[in-house]
C-alpha positions as CSV (number, residue, x, y, z in Angstrom):
1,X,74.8,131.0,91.8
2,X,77.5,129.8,93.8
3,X,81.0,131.7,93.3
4,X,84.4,129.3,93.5
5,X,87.5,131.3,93.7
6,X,90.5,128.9,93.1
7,X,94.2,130.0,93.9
8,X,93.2,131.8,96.9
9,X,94.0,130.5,100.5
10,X,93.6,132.4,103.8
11,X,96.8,134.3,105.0
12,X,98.7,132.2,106.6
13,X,98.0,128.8,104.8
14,X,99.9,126.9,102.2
15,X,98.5,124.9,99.2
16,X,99.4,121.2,99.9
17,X,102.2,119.8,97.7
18,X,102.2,117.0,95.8
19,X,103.0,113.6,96.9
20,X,105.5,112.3,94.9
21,X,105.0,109.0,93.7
22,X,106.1,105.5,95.4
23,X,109.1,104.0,94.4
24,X,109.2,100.1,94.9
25,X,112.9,99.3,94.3
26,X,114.6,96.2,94.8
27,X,115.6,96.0,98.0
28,X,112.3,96.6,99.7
29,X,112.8,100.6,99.9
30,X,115.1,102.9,98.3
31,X,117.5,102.7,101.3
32,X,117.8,99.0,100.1
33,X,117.5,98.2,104.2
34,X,116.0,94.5,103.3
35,X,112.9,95.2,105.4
36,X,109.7,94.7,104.0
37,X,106.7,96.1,106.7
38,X,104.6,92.9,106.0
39,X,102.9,90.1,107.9
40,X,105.9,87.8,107.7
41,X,105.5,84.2,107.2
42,X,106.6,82.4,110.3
43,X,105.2,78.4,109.6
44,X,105.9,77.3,106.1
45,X,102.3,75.4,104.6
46,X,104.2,75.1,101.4
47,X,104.5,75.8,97.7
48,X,101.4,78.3,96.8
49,X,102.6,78.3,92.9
50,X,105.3,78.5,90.5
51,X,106.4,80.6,87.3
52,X,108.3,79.3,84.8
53,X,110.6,81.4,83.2
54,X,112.6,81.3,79.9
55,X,115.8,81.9,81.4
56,X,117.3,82.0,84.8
57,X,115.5,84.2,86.9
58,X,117.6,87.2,88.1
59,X,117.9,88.3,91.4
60,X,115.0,89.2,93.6
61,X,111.0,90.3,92.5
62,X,109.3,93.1,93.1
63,X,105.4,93.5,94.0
64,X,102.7,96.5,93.9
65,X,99.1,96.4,93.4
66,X,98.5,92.9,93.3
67,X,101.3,91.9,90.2
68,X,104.9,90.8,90.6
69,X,108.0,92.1,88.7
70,X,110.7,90.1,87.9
71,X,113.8,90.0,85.4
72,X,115.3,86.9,83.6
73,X,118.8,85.8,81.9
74,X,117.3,85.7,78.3
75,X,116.0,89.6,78.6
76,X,112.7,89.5,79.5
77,X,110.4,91.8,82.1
78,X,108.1,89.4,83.6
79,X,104.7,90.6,85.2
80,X,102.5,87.9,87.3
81,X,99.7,88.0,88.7
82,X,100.3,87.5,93.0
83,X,97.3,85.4,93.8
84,X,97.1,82.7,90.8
85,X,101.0,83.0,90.0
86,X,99.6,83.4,85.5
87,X,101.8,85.3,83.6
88,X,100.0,89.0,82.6
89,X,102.7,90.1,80.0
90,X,106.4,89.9,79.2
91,X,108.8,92.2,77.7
92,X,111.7,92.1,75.8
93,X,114.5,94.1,77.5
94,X,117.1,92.7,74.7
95,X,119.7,92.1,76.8
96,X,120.3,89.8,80.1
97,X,118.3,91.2,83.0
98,X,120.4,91.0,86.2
99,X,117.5,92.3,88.5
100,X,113.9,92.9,89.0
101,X,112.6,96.6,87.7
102,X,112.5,99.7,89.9
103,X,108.6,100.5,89.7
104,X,107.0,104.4,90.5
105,X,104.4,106.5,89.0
106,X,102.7,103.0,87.2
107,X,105.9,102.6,85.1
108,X,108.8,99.7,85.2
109,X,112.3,100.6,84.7
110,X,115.0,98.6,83.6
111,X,118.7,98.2,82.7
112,X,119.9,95.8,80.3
113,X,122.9,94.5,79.0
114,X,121.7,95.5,75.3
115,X,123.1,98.6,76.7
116,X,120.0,100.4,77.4
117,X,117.7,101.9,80.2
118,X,114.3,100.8,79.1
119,X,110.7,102.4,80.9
120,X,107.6,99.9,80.6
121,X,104.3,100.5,81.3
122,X,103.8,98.3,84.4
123,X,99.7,97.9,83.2
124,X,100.3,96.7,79.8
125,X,104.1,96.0,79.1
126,X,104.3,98.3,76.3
127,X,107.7,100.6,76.0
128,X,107.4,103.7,77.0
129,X,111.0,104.9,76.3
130,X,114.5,103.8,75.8
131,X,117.9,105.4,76.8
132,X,120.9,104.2,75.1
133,X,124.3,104.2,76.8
134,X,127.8,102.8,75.2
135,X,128.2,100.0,77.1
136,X,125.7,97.3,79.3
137,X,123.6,98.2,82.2
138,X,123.4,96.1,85.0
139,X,120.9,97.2,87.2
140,X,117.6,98.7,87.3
141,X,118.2,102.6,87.5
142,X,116.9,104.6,91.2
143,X,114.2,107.3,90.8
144,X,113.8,109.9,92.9
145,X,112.8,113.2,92.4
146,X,111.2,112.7,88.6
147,X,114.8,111.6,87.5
148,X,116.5,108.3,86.9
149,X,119.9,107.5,87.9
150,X,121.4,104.9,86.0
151,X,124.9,103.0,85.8
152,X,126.5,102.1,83.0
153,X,129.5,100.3,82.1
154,X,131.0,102.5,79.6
155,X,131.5,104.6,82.9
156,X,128.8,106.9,83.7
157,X,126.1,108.1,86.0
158,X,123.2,108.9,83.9
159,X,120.8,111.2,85.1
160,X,117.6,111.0,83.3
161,X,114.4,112.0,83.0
162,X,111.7,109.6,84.2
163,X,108.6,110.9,82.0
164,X,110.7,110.9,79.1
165,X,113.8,109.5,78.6
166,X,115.8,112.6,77.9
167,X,119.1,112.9,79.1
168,X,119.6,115.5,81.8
169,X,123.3,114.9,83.1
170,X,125.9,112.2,82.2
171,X,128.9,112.3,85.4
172,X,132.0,110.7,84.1
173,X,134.3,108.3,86.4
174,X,137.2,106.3,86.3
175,X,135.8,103.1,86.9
176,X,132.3,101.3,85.4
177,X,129.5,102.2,87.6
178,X,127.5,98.7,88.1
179,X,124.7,99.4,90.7
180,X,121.1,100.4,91.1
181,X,122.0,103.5,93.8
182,X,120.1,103.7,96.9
183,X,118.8,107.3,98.0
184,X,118.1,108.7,101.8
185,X,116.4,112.2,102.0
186,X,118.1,113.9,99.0
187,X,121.2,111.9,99.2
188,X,122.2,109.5,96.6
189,X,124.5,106.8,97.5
190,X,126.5,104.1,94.4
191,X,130.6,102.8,94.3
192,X,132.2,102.2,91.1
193,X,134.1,99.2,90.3
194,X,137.4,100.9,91.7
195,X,136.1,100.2,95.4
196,X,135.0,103.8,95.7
197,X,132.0,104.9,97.1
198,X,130.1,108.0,96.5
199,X,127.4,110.6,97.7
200,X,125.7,112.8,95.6
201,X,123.6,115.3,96.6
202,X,120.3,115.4,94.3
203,X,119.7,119.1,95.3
204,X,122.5,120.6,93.6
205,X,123.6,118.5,92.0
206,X,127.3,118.1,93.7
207,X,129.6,115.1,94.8
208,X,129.0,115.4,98.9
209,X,132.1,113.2,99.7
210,X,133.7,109.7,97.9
211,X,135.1,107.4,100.3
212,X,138.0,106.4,98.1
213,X,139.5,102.3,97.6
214,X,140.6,103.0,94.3
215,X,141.5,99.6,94.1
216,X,139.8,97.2,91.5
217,X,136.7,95.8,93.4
218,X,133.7,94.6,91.3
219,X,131.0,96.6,93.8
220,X,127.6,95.0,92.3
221,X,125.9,96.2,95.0
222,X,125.0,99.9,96.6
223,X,125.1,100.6,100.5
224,X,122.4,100.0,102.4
225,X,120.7,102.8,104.4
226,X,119.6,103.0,108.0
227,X,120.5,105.3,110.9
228,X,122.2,107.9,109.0
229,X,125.0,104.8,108.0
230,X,125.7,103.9,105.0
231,X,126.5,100.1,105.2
232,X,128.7,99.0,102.1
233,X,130.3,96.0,101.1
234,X,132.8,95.3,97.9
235,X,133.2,91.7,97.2
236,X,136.0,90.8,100.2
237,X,135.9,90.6,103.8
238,X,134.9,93.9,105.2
239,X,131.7,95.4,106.2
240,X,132.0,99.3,106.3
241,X,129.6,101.0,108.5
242,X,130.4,105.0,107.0
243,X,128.7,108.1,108.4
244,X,126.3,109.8,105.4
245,X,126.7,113.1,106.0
246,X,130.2,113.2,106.3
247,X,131.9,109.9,104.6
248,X,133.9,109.1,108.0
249,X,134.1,105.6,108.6
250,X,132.7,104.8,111.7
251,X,133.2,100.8,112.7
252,X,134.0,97.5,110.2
253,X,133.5,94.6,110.5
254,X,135.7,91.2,109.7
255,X,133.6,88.3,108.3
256,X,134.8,84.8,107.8
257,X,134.3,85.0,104.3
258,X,133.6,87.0,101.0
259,X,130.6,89.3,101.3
260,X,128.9,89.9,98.3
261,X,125.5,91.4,99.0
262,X,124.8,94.6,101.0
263,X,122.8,93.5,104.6
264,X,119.5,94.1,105.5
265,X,119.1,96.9,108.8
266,X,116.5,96.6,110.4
267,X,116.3,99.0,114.2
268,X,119.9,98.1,115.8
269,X,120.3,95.2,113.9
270,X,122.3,94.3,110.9
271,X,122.0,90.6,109.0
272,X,124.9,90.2,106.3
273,X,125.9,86.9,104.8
274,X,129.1,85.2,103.5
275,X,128.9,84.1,100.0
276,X,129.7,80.7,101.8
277,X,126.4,80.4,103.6
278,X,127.4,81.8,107.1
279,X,124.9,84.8,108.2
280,X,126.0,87.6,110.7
281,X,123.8,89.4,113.4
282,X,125.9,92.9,114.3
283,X,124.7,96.1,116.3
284,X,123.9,98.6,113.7
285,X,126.1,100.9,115.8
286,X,128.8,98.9,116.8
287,X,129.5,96.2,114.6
288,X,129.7,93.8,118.1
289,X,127.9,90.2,117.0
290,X,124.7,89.2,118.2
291,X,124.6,85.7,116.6
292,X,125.3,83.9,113.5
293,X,123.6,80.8,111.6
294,X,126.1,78.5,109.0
295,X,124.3,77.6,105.9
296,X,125.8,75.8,103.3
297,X,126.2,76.3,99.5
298,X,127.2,79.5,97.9
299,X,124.7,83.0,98.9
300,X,124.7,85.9,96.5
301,X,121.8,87.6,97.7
302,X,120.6,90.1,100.1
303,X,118.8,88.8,103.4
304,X,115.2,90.1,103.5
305,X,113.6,90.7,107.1
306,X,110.0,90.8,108.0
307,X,108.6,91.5,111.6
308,X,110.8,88.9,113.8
309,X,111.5,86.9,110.8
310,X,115.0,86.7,108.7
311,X,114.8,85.1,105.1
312,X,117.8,84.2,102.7
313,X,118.5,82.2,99.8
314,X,121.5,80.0,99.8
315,X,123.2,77.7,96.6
316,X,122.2,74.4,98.6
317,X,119.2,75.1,97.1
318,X,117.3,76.0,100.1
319,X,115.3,79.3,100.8
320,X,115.7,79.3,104.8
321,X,113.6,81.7,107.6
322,X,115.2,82.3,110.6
323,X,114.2,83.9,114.1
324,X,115.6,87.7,113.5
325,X,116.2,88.0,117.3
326,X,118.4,84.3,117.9
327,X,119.2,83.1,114.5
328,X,117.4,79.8,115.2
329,X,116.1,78.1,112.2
330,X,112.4,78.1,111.6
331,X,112.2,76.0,108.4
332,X,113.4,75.6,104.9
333,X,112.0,75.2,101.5
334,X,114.1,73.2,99.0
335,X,113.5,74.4,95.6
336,X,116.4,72.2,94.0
337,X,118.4,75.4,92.8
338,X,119.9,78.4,93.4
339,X,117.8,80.3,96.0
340,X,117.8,84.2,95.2
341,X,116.7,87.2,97.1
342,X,113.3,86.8,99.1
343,X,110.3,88.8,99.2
344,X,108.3,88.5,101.8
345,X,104.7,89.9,101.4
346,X,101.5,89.6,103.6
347,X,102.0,86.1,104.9
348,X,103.5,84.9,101.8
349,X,107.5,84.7,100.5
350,X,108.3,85.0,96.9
351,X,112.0,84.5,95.7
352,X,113.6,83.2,92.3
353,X,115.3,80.1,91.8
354,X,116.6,78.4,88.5
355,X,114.3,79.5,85.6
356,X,111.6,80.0,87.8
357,X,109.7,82.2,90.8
358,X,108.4,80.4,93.2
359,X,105.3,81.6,95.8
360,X,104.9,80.1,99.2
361,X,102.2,80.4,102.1
């Protein structure tokens, strides 16, 4: 007979901790950086497949283990299988869907316009739970830590639990709160629609700093996360580059245009775009230019990078690569609408367009 003594380690040792579970955001991490550690897709062959939606497909798509996540205009969770491009199931979020899910621990999570915060199983498409708030929901909430942190328009910051639903927290502000928050270390980072921007410290719990506007500015979009810098934008001119421990601003940055979209960091580079189709290379920590590219048609959508490659979606109805290190054009793809967020994945880009996501090789 063999004897197994469990809970007992040798002085000195400690029992390993659990891994907490991946989160696959929008935004390729949860810093929202835009980078996507892939084999990037540097000669376009062409169109691999193509979903067709119900509605207009929202924002960008997410991927993990083989199926692809995406949102639509007419409220539905879309799940695809990567290689053949066939629907696997749909479900009905009851509101407008303005982004792909936020996907950890084999669960989707969305917010809809319905008003609520909805979590899916990402095998089957069945609800797990619901969380109702007063007023719509935006964005997909951030997990981190076994909670969710979701916007809402009637003005909070919900923090709930992801296993179940149950309301933790609810942090009141003046202005509606219309993001999905990115998170670095323990950090939490999300502006309200007054032009303020906040960190919140998941630990205990506590406001860190708010770098304060407090002037009406529709802020869709969260910083993104790199470098200890928090890189924001708020629907005008500016790029702020602000410090994350501390709030201090450290360098902006004047664009020629409105900047709608928080830009992809990847090392020392930063990649933002104009909503008029005009792309920005800056040092990640000076601001200075490195190059820019002029697009056309309108761009509402993050840049995605992979390896030495840059990808963006523009309103001429173009999906375009470019060299990440020169901004000289490698190719295009016209798919005859709206081009949204890409998604770069193992030699392949995925992106939404119209009422419909399209897969190329």
């Amino acid at each position: 007979m063999v004897a197994v003594l469990v809970g007992l380690l040798p002085a000195g040792c400690e029992a390993p901790r659990p891994q907490a579970p991946k989160v696959v955001p929008p935004g390729g991490d949860p810093q929202h950086s835009g980078v996507y550690e892939t084999e990037p897709l540097r000669t376009l062959g062409g169109l691999r497949w193509k979903l067709d939606t119900v509605g207009t497909a929202s924002g960008t798509v997410v991927v993990e283990e083989g199926v692809a996540y995406l949102g639509c205009s007419e409220g539905y969770v879309y799940a695809i299988d990567l290689d053949t491009g066939e629907e696997i199931w749909r479900f009905n979020a009851g509101g407008k869907l303005y982004n792909a899910p936020t996907l950890t621990g084999g669960r989707a999570y969305v917010g809809s316009s319905d008003g609520h915060v909805y979590a899916i199983d990402a095998a089957t498409g069945q609800e797990v739970w619901r969380f109702k708030t007063d007023a719509g929901v935006c964005s997909p909430p951030a997990v981190h830590g076994g909670i969710a942190y979701a916007g809402s328009h009637d003005r909070f910051l919900y923090l709930l639990d992801a296993e179940t639903g149950e309301k933790i927290a609810g942090i009141e502000h003046k202005f509606d709160v219309c993001c999905s928050p990115t998170v670095a270390r323990n950090l939490l980072f999300y502006p309200d629609w007054g032009g303020n921007l906040y960190a919140f410290d998941t630990a205990t719990r506590e406001r860190l700093w708010t770098f304060e506007v407090n002037e009406p500015a529709k802020w869709f979009t969260a910083p993104s996360l790199a470098a200890g810098v928090a890189f924001h934008v708020k629907f005008d001119n500016t790029l702020h580059a602000i410090d994350m421990e501390t709030g201090l601003e450290n360098w902006t940055f004047e664009a020629d245009g409105t900047l709608s979209r928080a830009p992809a960091v990847k090392d020392d580079v930063v990649v933002l775009a104009t909503v008029d189709s005009h792309l920005h290379a800056l040092r990640a920590d000076s601001g200075e230019p490195i190059w820019s590219f002029e697009g056309s048609g309108k761009v509402y959508s993050q840049p995605a990078i992979a390896g030495d490659v840059v990808y963006f979606g523009s309103g001429d109805g173009h999906l375009y690569a470019l060299s990440l290190e020169n901004g000289e054009e490698l190719w295009r793809f016209d798919a005859g609408n709206q081009a949204g967020s890409p998604l770069p994945h193992r030699g392949m880009v995925l992106f939404t367009s119209g009422k419909g996501l399209f897969a190329l090789e």
